[in-house]
N, C-alpha and C positions, 0 to 999 in steps of 0.2 A: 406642631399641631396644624392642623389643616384652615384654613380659614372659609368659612363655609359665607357666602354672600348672597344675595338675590340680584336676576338679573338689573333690579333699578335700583343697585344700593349705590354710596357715593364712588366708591373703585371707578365705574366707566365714566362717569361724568368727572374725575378728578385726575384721569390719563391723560399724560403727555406724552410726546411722539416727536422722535428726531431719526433720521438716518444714520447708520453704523459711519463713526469717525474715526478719529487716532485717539479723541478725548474721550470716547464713550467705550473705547476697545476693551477697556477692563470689566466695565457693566457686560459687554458682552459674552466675554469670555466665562466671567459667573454666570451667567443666564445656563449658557450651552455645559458646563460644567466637564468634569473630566474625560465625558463619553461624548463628546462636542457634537450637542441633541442627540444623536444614537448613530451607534457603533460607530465615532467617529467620522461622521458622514461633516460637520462643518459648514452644511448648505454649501456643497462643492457636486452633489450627483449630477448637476445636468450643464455644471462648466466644465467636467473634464470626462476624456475619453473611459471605457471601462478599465482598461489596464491601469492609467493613472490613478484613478477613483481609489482602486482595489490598493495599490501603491501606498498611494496615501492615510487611508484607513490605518495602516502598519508604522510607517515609520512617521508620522507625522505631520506628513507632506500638505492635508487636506488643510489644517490648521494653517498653517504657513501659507497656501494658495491664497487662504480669504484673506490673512492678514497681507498679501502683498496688493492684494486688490484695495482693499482698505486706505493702505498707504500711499498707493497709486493714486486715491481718491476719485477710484472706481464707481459707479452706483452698485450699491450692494443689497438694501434692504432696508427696511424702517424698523424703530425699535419701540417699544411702549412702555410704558415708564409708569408707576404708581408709590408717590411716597418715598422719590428717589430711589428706588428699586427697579432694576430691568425685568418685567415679568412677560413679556411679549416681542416675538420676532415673526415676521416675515419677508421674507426674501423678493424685489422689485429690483427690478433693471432692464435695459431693453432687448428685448425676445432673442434679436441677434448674439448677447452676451452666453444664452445659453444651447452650445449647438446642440448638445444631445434632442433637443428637442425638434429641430429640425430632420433628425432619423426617425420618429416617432407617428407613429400610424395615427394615435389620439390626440399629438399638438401638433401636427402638422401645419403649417401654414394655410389661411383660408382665401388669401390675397396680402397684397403688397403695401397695408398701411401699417403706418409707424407706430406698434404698439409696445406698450412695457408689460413685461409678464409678472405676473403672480406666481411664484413653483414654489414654494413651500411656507408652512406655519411651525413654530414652536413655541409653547405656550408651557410656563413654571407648573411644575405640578402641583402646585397648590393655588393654584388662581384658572384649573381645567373646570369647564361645563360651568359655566357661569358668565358668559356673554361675553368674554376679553375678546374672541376673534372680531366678533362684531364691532366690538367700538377699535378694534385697529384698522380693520378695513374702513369705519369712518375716519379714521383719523391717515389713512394711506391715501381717500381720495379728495380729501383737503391736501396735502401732501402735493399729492401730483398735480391738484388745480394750480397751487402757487408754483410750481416749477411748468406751468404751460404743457402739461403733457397731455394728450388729447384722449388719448385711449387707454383703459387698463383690460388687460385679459387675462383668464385665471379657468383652471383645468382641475375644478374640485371633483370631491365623489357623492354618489347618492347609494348612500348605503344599501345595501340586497340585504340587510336584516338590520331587526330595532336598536342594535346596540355595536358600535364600533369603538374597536380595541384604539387607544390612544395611538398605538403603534399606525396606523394604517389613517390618521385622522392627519396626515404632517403634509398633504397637499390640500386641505380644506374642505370642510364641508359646504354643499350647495345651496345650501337652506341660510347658512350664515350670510353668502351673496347674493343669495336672492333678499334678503332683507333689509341691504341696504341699494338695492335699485338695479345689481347686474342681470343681463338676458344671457339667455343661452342665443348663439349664435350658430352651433354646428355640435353634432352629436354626432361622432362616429363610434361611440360605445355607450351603451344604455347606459350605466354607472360613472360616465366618466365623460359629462358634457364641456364643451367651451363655450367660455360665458367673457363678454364684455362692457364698461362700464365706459362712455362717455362722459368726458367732465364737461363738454361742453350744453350739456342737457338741462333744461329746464326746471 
C-alpha cells in the first residue's frame, strides 16, 4: 500500500543520509531493485562509454561497475534513509568522475572550478511527489559542507508540460533546487538549466 504523506509530515524531518559503502551495499541494492532503478542503468549512464553502458545493461556489467566503485571507496552518491529503510539515492561525485558529461552540449564545463556533480535521483516508489528529493538535497548539502566541498552543481529539468512521467524525473527537477538555495548558472537549453550551490554561502 502506498504510503501517502504531506510534504511537513515527520518522514523529511526524520531522514538520515549516509553515502553508498560496502555496509549500506545491501540497502542499496534493495532500493535500486532487480531493474537496478531502470533498465538496468545502476547510475553507471555518464561513468561509462555508450558501448560499455549498453554492455552492461545485458550481462551485468553496470551492477558490478558501481559495486567495484563502491569497494574501491570511490564517491559514489548519498543515500536517504527513513525508518531504516533506504528510500532515496542520488548520485554525487566529482564532475571529472563522469566523462560522458564532458561530450555534452548541456553539462559541458562552464570553467575550471572544482565542482562535484549531481547526475541522477531515485526515489522508492512509494515515498514519490512527497518532498523526499528535497530534504536529500538538504541533507546532500550538509553532506558536502562536512567533507569541505565548495561547490555542488546539478543539470535538472524544467518541465514543457504540468506533469512529468517518473521515467524522465531521474536527473531532478529544478523547482526542487531551487528550493533549497541553488542558481542557475548557464542555460544552454531552456528545459535543462545548470544550477550551483555554494556551501560556502551565507
Amino acid at each position: 500500500m502506498k504510503h501517502i504523506i504531506e510534504e511537513n509530515d515527520d518522514i523529511l524531518t526524520e531522514m538520515t543520509f549516509e553515502p553508498l559503502t560496502r555496509a549500506n551495499w545491501l540497502q542499496f541494492t534493495q532500493l535500486f531493485g532487480e531493474r537496478g532503478a531502470c533498465g538496468n542503468c545502476w547510475c553507471m549512464y555518464y561513468r561509462l562509454n555508450k558501448a560499455e553502458f549498453a554492455e552492461g545493461k545485458v550481462d551485468g556489467g553496470n551492477k558490478q561497475a558501481m559495486k567495484d566503485l563502491v569497494w574501491n571507496e570511490a564517491p559514489t552518491g548519498l543515500m536517504g534513509f527513513y525508518d531504516g529503510q533506504a528510500i532515496a539515492w542520488c548520485a554525487f561525485a566529482p564532475r571529472e568522475d563522469f566523462p560522458k558529461m564532458a561530450r555534452s552540449r548541456v553539462h559541458k564545463p562552464i570553467d575550471d572550478e572544482a565542482v562535484w556533480s549531481v547526475t541522477c535521483f531515485f526515489i522508492d516508489k512509494n515515498f514519490r511527489r512527497m518532498g523526499v528529493s528535497v530534504a536529500l538535497l538538504k541533507g546532500l548539502i550538509s553532506y558536502a559542507r562536512a567533507q569541505n566541498i565548495k561547490i555542488i552543481e546539478a543539470y535538472p529539468t524544467i518541465p514543457t508540460q504540468e506533469s512529468l512521467p517518473d521515467s524522465f524525473a531521474w536527473i531532478g527537477l529544478y523547482k526542487s533546487f531551487e528550493r533549497v538555495g541553488f542558481e542557475i548558472v548557464d542555460r544552454t537549453s531552456k528545459s535543462r538549466p545548470m544550477v550551483r550551490y555554494y556551501t560556502d554561502k551565507k
